[in-house]
VEXKOL-410344 format. One record per atom (N, C-alpha, C, CB): residue in three letters; chain; atom name; y, z, x. Coordinates in Angstrom, 2 decimals. Atoms other than C-alpha are relative to their C-alpha. Glycine has a CB too. Layout:
// residues N
+-----+---+----+---------+---------+---------+
|   r | c |  a |      py |      pz |      px |
+-----+---+----+---------+---------+---------+
| ALA | A | CA |       Y |       Z |       X |
...
+-----+---+----+---------+---------+---------+
This chain:
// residues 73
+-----+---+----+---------+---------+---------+
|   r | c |  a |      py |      pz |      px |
+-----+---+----+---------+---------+---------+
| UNK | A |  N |    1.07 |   -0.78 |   -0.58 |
| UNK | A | CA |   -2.68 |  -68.73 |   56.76 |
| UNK | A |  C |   -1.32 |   -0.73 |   -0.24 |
| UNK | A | CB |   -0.03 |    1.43 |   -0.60 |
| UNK | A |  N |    1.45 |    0.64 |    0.05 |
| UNK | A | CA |   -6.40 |  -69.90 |   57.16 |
| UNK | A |  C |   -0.63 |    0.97 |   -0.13 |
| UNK | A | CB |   -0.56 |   -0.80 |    1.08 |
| UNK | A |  N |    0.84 |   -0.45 |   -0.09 |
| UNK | A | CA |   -9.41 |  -68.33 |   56.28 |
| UNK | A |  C |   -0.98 |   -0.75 |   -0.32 |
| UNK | A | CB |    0.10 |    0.88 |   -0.40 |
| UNK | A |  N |    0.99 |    0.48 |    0.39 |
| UNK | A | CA |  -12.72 |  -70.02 |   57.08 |
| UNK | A |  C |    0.46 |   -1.71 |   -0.45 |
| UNK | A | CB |   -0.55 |    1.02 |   -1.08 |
| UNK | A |  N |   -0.45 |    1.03 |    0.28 |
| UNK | A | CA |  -11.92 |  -73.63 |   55.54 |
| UNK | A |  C |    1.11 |   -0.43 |   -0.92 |
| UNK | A | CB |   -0.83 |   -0.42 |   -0.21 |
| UNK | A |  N |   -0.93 |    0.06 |    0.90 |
| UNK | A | CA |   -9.35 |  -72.25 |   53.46 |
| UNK | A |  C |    1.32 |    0.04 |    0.39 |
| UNK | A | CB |   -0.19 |    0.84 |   -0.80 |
| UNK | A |  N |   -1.33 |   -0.42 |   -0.48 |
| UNK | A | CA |   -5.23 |  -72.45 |   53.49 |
| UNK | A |  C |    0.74 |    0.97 |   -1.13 |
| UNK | A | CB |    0.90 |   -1.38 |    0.32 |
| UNK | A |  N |   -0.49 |   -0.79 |    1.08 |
| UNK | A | CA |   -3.79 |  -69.63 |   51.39 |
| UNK | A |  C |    1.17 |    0.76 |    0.74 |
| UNK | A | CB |   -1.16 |    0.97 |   -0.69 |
| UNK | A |  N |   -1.82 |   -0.42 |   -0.32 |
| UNK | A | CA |   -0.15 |  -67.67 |   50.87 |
| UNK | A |  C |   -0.77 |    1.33 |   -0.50 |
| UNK | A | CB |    1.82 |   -0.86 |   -1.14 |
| UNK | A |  N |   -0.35 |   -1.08 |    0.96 |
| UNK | A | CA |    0.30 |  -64.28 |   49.64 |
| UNK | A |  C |    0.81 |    0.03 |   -1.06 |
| UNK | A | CB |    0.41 |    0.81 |    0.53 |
| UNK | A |  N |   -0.92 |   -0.04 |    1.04 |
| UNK | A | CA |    1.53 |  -63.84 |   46.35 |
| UNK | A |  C |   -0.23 |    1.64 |   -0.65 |
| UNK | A | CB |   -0.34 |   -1.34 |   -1.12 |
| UNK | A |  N |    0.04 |   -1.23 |    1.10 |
| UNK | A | CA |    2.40 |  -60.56 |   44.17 |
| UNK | A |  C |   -0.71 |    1.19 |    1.22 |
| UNK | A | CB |   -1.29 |   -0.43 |   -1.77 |
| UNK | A |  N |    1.02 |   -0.77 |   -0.51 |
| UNK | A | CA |   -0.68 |  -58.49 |   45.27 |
| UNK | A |  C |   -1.60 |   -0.37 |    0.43 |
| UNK | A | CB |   -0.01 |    0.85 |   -0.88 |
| UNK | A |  N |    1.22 |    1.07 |   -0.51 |
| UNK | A | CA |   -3.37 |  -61.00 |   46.38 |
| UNK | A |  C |    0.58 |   -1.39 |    0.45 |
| UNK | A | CB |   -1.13 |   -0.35 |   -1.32 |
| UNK | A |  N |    0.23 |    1.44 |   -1.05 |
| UNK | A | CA |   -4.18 |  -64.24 |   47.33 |
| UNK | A |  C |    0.24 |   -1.23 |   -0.41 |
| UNK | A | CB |   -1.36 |   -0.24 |    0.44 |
| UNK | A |  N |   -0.16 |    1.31 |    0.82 |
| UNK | A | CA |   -3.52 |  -67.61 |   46.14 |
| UNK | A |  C |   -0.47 |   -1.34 |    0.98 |
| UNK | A | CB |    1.73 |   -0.16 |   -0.53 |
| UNK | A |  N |    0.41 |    1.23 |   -0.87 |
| UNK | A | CA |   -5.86 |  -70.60 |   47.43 |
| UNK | A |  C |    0.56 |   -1.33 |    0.10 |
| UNK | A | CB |   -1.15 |   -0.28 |   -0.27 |
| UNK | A |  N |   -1.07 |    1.01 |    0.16 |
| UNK | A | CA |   -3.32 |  -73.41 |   48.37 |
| UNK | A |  C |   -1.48 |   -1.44 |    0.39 |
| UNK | A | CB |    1.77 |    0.29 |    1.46 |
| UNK | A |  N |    0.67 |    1.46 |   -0.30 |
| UNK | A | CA |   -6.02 |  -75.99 |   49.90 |
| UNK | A |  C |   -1.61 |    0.65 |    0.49 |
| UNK | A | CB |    1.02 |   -1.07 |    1.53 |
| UNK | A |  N |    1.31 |   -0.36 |   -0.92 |
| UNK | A | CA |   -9.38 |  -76.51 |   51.24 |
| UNK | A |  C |   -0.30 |   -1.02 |    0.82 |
| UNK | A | CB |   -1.31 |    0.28 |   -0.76 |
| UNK | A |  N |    0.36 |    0.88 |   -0.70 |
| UNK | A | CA |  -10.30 |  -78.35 |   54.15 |
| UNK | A |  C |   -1.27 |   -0.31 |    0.49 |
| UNK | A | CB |    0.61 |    0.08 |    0.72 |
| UNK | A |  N |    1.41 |    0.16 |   -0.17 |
| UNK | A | CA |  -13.72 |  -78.23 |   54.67 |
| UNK | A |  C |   -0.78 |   -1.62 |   -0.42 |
| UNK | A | CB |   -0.57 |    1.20 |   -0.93 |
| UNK | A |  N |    0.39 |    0.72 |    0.83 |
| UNK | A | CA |  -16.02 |  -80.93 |   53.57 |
| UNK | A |  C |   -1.47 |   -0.17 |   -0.93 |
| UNK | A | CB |    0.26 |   -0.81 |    0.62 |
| UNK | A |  N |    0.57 |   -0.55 |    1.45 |
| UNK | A | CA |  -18.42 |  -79.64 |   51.27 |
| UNK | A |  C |    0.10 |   -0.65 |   -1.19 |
| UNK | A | CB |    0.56 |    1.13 |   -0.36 |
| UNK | A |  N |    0.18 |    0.59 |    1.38 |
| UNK | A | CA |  -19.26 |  -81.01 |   47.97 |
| UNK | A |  C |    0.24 |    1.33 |   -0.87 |
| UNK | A | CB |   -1.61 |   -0.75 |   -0.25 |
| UNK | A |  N |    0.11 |   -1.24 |    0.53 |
| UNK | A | CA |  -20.05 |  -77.41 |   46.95 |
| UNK | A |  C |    0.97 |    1.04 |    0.48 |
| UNK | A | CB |   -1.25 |    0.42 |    0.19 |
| UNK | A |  N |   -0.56 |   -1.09 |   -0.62 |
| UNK | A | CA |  -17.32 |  -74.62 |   47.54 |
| UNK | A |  C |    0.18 |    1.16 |   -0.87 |
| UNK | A | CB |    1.19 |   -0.37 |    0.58 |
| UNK | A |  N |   -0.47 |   -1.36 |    0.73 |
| UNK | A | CA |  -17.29 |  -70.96 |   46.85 |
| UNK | A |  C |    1.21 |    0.91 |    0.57 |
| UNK | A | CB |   -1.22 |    0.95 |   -0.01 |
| UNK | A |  N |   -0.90 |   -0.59 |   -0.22 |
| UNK | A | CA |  -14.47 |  -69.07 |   46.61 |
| UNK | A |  C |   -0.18 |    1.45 |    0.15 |
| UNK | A | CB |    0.74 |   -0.36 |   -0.78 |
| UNK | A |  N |    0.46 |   -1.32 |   -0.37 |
| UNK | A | CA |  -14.31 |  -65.69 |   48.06 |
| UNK | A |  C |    0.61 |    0.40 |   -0.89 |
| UNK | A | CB |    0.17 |    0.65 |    1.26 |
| UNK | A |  N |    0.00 |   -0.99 |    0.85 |
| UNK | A | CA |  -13.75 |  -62.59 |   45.92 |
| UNK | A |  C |    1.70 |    0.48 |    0.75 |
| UNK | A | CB |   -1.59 |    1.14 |    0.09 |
| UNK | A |  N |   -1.06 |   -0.58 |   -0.77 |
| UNK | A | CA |  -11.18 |  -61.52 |   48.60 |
| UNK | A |  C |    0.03 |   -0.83 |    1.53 |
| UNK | A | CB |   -0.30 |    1.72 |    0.13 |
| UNK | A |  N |   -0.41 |   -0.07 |   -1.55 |
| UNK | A | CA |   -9.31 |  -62.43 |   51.75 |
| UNK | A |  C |    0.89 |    0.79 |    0.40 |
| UNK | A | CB |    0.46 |   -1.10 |    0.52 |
| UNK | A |  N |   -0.98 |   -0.93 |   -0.58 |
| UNK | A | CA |   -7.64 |  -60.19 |   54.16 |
| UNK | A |  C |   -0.31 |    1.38 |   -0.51 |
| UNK | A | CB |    1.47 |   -0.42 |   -0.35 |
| UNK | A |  N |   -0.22 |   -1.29 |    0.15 |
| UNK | A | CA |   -8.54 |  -57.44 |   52.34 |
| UNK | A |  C |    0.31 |    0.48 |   -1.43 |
| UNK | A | CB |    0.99 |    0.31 |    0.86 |
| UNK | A |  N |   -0.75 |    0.02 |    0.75 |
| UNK | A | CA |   -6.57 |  -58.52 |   49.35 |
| UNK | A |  C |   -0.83 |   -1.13 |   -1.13 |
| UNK | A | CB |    1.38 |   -0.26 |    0.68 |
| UNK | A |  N |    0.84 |    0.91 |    0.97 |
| UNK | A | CA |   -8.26 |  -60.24 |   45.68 |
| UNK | A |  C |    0.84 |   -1.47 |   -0.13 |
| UNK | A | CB |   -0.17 |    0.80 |   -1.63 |
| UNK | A |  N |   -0.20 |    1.07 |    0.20 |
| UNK | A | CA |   -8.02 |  -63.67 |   45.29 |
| UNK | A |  C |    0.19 |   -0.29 |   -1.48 |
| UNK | A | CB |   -0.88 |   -0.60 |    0.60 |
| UNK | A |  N |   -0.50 |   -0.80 |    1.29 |
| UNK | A | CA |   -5.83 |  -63.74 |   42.09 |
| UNK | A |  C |    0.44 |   -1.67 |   -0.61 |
| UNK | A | CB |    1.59 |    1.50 |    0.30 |
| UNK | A |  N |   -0.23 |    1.65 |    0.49 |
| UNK | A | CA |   -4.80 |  -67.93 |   41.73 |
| UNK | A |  C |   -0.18 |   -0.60 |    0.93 |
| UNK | A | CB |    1.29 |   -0.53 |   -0.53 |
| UNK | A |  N |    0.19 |    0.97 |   -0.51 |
| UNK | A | CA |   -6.20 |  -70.65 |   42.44 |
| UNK | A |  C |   -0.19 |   -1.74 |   -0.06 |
| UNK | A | CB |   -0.55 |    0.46 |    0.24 |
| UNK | A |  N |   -0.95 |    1.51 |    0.54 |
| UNK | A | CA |   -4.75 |  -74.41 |   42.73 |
| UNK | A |  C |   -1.15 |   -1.02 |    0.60 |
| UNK | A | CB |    2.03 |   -0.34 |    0.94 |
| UNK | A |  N |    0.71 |    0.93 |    0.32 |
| UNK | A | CA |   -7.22 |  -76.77 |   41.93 |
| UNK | A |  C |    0.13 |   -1.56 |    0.98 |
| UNK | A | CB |    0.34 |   -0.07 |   -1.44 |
| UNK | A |  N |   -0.99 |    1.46 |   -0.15 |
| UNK | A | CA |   -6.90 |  -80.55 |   43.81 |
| UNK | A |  C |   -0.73 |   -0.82 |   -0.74 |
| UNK | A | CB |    0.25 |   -0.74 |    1.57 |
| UNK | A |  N |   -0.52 |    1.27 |    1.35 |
| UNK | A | CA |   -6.65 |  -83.80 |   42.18 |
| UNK | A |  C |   -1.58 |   -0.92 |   -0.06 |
| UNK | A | CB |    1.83 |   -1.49 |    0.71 |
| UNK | A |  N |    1.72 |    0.67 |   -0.30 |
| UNK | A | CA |  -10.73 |  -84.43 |   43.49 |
| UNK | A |  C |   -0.89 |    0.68 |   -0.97 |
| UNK | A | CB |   -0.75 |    0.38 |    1.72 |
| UNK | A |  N |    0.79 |   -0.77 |    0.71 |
| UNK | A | CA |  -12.07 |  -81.96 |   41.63 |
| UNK | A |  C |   -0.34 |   -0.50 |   -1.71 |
| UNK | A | CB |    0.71 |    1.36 |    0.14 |
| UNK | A |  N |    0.71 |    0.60 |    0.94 |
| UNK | A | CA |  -14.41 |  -83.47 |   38.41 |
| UNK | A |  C |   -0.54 |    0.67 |   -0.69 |
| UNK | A | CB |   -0.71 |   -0.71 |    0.31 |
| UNK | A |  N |    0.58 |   -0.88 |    0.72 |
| UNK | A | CA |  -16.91 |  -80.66 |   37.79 |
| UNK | A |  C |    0.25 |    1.51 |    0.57 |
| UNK | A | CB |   -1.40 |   -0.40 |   -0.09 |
| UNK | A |  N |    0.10 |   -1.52 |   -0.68 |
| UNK | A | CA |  -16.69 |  -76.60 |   37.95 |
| UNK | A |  C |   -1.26 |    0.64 |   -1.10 |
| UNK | A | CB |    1.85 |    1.06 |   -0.10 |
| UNK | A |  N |    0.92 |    0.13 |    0.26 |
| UNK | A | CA |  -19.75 |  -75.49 |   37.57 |
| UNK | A |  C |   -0.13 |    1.85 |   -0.95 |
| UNK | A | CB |   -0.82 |   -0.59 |    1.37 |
| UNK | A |  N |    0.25 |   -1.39 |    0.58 |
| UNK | A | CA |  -21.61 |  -72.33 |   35.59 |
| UNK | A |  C |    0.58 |    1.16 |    0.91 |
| UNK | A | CB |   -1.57 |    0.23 |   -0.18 |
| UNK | A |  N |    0.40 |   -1.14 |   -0.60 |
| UNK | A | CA |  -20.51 |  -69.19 |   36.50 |
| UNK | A |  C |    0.70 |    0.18 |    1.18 |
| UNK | A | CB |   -1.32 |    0.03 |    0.20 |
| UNK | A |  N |   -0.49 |   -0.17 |   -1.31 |
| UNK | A | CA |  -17.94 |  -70.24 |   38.74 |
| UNK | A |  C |    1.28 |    0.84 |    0.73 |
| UNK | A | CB |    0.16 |   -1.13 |    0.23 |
| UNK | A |  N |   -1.05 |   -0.98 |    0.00 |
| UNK | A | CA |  -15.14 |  -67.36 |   38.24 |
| UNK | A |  C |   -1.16 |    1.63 |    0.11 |
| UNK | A | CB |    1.17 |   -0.26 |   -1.73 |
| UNK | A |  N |    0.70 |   -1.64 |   -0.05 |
| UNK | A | CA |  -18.28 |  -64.49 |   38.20 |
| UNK | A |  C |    0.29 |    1.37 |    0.25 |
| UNK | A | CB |   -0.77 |    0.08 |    0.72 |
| UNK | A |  N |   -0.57 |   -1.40 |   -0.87 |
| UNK | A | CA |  -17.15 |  -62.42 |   40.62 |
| UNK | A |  C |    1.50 |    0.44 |    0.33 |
| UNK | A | CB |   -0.53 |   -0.08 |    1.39 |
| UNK | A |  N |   -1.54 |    0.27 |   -0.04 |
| UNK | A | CA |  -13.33 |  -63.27 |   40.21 |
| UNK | A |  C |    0.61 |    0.82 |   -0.58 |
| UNK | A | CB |    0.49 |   -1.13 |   -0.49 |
| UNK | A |  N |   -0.24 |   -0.93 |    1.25 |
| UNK | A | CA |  -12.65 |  -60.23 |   38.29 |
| UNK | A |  C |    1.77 |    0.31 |   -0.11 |
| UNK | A | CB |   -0.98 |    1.65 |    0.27 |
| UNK | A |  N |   -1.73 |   -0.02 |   -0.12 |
| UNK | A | CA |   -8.86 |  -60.24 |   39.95 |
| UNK | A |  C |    0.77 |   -1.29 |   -0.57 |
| UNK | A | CB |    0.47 |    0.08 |    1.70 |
| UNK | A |  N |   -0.50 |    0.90 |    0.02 |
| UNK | A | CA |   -8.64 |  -63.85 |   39.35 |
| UNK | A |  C |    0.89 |   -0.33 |   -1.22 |
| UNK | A | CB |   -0.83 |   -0.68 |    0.27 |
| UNK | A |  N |   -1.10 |   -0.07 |    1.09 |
| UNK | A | CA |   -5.13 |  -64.11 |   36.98 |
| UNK | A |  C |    0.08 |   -1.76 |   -1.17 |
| UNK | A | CB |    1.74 |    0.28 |    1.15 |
| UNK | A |  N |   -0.60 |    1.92 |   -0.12 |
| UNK | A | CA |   -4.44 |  -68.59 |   37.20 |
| UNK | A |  C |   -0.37 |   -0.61 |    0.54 |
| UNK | A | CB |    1.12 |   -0.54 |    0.41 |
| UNK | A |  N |    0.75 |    1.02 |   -0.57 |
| UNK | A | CA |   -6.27 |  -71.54 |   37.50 |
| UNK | A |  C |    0.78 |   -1.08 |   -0.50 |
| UNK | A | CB |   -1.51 |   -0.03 |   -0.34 |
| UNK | A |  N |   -0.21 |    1.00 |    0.60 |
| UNK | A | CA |   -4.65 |  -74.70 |   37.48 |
| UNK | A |  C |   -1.26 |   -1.05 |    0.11 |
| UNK | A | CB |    1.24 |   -0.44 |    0.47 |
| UNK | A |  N |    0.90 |    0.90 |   -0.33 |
| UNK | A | CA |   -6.78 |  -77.47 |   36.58 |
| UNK | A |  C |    0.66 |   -1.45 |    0.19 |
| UNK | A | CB |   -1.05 |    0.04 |   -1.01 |
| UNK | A |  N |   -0.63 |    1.01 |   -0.48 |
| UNK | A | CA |   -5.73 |  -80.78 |   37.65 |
| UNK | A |  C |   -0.36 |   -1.14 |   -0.96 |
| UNK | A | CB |   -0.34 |   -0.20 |    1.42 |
| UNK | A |  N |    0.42 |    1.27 |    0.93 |
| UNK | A | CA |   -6.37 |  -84.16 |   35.24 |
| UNK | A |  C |   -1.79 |   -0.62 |    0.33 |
| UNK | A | CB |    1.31 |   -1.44 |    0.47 |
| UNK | A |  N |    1.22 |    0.40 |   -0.59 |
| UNK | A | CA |   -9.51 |  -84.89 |   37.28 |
| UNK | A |  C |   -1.10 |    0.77 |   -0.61 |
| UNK | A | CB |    0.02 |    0.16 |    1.47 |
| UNK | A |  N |    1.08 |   -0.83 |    0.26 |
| UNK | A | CA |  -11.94 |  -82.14 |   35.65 |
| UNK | A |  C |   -0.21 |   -0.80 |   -0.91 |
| UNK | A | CB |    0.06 |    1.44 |   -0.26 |
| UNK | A |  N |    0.42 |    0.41 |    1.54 |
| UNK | A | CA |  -13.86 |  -83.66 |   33.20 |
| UNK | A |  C |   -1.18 |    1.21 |   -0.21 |
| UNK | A | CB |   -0.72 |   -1.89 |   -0.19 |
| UNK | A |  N |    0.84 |   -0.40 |    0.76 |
| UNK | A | CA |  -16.55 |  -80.98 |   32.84 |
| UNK | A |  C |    0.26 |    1.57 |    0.98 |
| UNK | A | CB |   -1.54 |   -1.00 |   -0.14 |
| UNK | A |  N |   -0.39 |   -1.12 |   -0.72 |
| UNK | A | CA |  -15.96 |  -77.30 |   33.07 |
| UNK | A |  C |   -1.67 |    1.22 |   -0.61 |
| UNK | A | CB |    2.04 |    0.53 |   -0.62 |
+-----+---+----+---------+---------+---------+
């Protein structure tokens, strides 16, 4: 499924962000798609920094993988 620049599944009782295609430096993740909270979300192998403050509003959010690439969270 797509939403916006995103590719996500359903899992459980929310959302799980599989990719992003956009090209953005900066991306925020919605609170919800479909309707349904955005509950895990899979990191890719580009990702270096996650910045302040960047789960805020994630209050559903369960699982984050982070990938070897973060060096500063």
């Amino acid at each position: 499924m797509r939403y916006k620049n995103f590719e996500y599944s359903k899992i459980d009782s929310g959302i799980r962000i599989d990719k992003y295609n956009g090209s953005s430096a900066r991306v925020t993740i919605p609170p919800e798609i479909d309707g349904l909270p955005v509950i895990e979300i899979d990191l890719f192998d580009s990702v270096q920094i996650i910045g302040d403050s960047a789960f805020w509003f994630c209050s559903s959010l369960k699982e984050i993988h982070l990938p070897d690439s973060v060096q500063t969270i």
